[in-house]
N, C-alpha and C positions, 0 to 999 in steps of 0.2 A: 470205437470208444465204448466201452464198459457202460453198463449201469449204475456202477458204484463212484466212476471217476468226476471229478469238477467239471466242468466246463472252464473251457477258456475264458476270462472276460478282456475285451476289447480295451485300448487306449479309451481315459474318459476324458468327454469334450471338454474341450478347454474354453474356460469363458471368456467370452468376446470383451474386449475392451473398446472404448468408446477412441472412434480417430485423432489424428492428430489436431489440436486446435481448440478442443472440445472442453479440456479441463485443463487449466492451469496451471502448472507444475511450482510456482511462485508462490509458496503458502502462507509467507510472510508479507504479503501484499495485503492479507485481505483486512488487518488490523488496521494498516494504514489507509484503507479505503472506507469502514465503517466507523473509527472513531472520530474524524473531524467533522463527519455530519451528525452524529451522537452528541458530540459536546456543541456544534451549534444546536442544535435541537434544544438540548435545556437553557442555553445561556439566552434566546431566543423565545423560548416556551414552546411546550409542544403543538403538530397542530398534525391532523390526518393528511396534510399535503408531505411533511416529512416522510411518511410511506411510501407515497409515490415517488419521490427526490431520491431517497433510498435505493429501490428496486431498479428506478432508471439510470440511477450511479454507477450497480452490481453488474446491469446486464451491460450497460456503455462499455465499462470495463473488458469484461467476457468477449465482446465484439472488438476491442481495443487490442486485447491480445491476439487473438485470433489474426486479425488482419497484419498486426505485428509478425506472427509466426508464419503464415502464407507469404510478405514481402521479403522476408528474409529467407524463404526457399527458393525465392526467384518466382514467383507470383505459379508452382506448379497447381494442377488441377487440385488434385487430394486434400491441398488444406484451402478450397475456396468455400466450403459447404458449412462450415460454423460462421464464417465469415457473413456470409449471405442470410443463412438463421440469426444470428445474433445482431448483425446490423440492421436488419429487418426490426425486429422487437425491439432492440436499442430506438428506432428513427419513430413507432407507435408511441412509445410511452416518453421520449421526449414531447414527442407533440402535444400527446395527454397533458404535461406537468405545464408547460408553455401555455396553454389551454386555459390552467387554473392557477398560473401566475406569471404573466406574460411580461413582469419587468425582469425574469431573470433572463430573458435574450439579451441583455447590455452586457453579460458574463461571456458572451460569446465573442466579443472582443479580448477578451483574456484567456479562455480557452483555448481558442482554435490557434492563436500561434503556439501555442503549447502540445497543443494535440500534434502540428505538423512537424514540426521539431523531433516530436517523440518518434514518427513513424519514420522521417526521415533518418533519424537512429538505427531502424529497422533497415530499412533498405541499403542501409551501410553495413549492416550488422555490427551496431556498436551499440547494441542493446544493452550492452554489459558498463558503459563506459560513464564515466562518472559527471560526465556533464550530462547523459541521459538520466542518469540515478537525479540528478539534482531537478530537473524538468519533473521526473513524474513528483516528486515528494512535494513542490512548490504546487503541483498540482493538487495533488489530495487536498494536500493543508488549506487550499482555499474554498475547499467543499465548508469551509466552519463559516465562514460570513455567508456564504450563498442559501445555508442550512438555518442560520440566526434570521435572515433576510424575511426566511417564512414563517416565523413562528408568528406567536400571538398577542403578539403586542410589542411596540416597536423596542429595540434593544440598547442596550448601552454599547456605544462605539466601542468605548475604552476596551471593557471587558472580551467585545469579539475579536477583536484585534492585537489582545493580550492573548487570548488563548489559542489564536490563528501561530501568531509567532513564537509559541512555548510550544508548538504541536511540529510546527515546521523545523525548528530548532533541535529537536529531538530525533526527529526519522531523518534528518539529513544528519545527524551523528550515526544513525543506525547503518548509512552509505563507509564511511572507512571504517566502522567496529566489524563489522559484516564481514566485508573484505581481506580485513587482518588477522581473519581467522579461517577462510576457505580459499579463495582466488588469488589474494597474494600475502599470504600469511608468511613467505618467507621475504619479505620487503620489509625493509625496519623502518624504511621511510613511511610506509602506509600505517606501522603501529604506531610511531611519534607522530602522524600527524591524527592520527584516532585520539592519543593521548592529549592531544596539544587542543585540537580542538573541544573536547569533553572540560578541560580543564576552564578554558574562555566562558563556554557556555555556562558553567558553575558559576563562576564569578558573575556574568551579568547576569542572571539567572536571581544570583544573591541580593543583587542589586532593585532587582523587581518585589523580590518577597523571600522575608527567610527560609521558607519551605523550598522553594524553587531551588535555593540555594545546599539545600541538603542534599534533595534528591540529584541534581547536578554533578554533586560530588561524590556520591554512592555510584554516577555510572561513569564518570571520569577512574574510577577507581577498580570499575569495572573493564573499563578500555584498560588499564596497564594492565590490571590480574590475572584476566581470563586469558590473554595471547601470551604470556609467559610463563603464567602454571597448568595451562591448561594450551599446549600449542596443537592437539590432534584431537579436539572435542568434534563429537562429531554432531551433523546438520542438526538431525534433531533435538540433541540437547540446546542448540544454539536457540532452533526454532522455540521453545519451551520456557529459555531466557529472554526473550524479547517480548512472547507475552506477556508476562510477568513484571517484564520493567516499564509497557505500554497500558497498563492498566495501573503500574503505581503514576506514571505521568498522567493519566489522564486523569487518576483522582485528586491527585494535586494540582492540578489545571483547575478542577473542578470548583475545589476547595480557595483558590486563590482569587478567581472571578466571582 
C-alpha cells in the first residue's frame, strides 16, 4: 500500500437492538393505557398516589406483553428475560401502590379474570382476535374509576362512570376502524360493521350530550371515509389519526363530566 493511498475502512458495527419482548411494537396501545387514568385523575382530583397507579399501570403493561409474547413462542428461553425484569418491578410497585391504597385489591376481582382471558389469548395465539381486542379495551377503560377511586376527594359516581363508558365506547370502535384498514381491509363486513357501529355510538352518544353527539359522528364518518378514499393509508398515518381523535374524545369527555 502506498503512502498516498486510503485505507480500507471496515463494515461499521451495527447497533445492537434491544430483544425480543423488550419494546412493544403496539404503539397504539399506549393512548389507550395513559388516558383513562388521566381522565380519572382530574374527575377524581389529583393526588401524588396517581403517579404511582401510573408507573405500575405502564410497567404491568410491559410485563403483560412480554409474557404475552414469550407464551405465544411456546414459552422458548429468548423471550423469558423481559418477562422476569418486568414482572419483577410490575409485582414491587404493585405492592407499593396496595401499600398506600389497599382498598384497590377488590379490583383484583375484576382484573385477574381479565388478565387470564387475555393470556389465554396468547397461548392460543389469538392475540389478534376480536374478543381479545374487546378484553384488553374493557380493560384499560376501567383504569378511570380505579384512577377516580384515588384522587382527593370523594367523586361523583355519575361523572366517573360516564367518562369510563364514553372512553370504553370509543377504543372498542378503534377494534373494527383499525381492522378495516390493515388486517382485513378487504372484508366489507368489517367496514359495515365499523360503519354501523360508529353510527349507534353517535346516536346514544347524542343522547348523553350534544357534544358527545358530534364528535360521534365526525368519527362514524370517519369509519366510512377513510376505508373507501383512502383504502392503502399507511400504519402510520393511521397511527397519527387516532391520536388526534383520542385527544379530541378525551377533551369532550372532559368537557361533558
Amino acid at each position: 500500500m502506498s503512502a498516498t493511498s486510503t485505507p480500507t475502512r471496515g463494515p461499521r458495527p451495527r447497533t445492537r437492538r434491544p430483544g425480543p419482548g423488550w419494546v412493544p411494537r403496539q404503539h397504539g396501545a399506549w393512548a389507550m393505557l395513559v388516558v383513562p387514568p388521566v381522565v380519572g385523575g382530574v374527575v377524581g382530583g389529583w393526588s401524588w398516589r396517581h403517579l404511582l397507579l401510573v408507573v405500575a399501570w405502564l410497567v404491568g403493561y410491559l410485563a403483560f406483553h412480554a409474557a404475552g409474547l414469550w407464551l405465544r413462542s411456546g414459552r422458548k428461553a429468548r423471550y423469558r428475560p423481559p418477562v422476569l425484569a418486568y414482572g419483577a418491578l410490575a409485582a414491587v410497585l404493585l405492592a407499593a401502590l396496595l401499600a398506600v391504597a389497599p382498598a384497590l385489591v377488590a379490583w383484583a376481582l375484576v382484573f385477574a379474570p381479565l388478565l387470564a382471558v387475555s393470556l389465554l389469548a396468547s397461548v392460543r395465539r389469538a392475540d389478534r382476535s376480536w374478543w381479545n381486542d374487546t378484553v384488553t379495551v374493557v380493560a384499560a377503560a376501567l383504569l378511570t374509576p380505579v384512577a377516580a377511586g384515588l384522587g382527593t376527594g370523594p367523586p361523583q359516581a355519575a361523572a366517573v362512570w360516564t367518562a369510563t363508558a364514553v372512553l370504553a365506547a370509543y377504543f372498542l370502535g378503534t377494534v373494527p376502524y383499525v381492522k378495516s384498514l390493515i388486517r382485513e381491509r378487504d372484508d366489507p363486513r368489517v367496514r359495515r360493521a365499523s360503519v354501523g357501529y360508529h353510527v349507534v355510538a353517535a346516536v346514544v352518544g347524542a343522547a348523553v350530550h350534544p357534544l358527545l353527539g358530534v364528535v360521534g359522528a365526525a368519527l362514524a364518518l370517519r369509519a366510512w371515509l377513510v376505508p373507501h378514499r383512502w383504502p392503502q393509508v399507511r400504519p402510520a398515518v393511521i397511527g397519527v389519526g387516532e391520536i388526534v381523535a383520542t385527544l379530541v374524545v378525551t377533551a369532550a369527555v372532559l368537557v361533558v363530566v
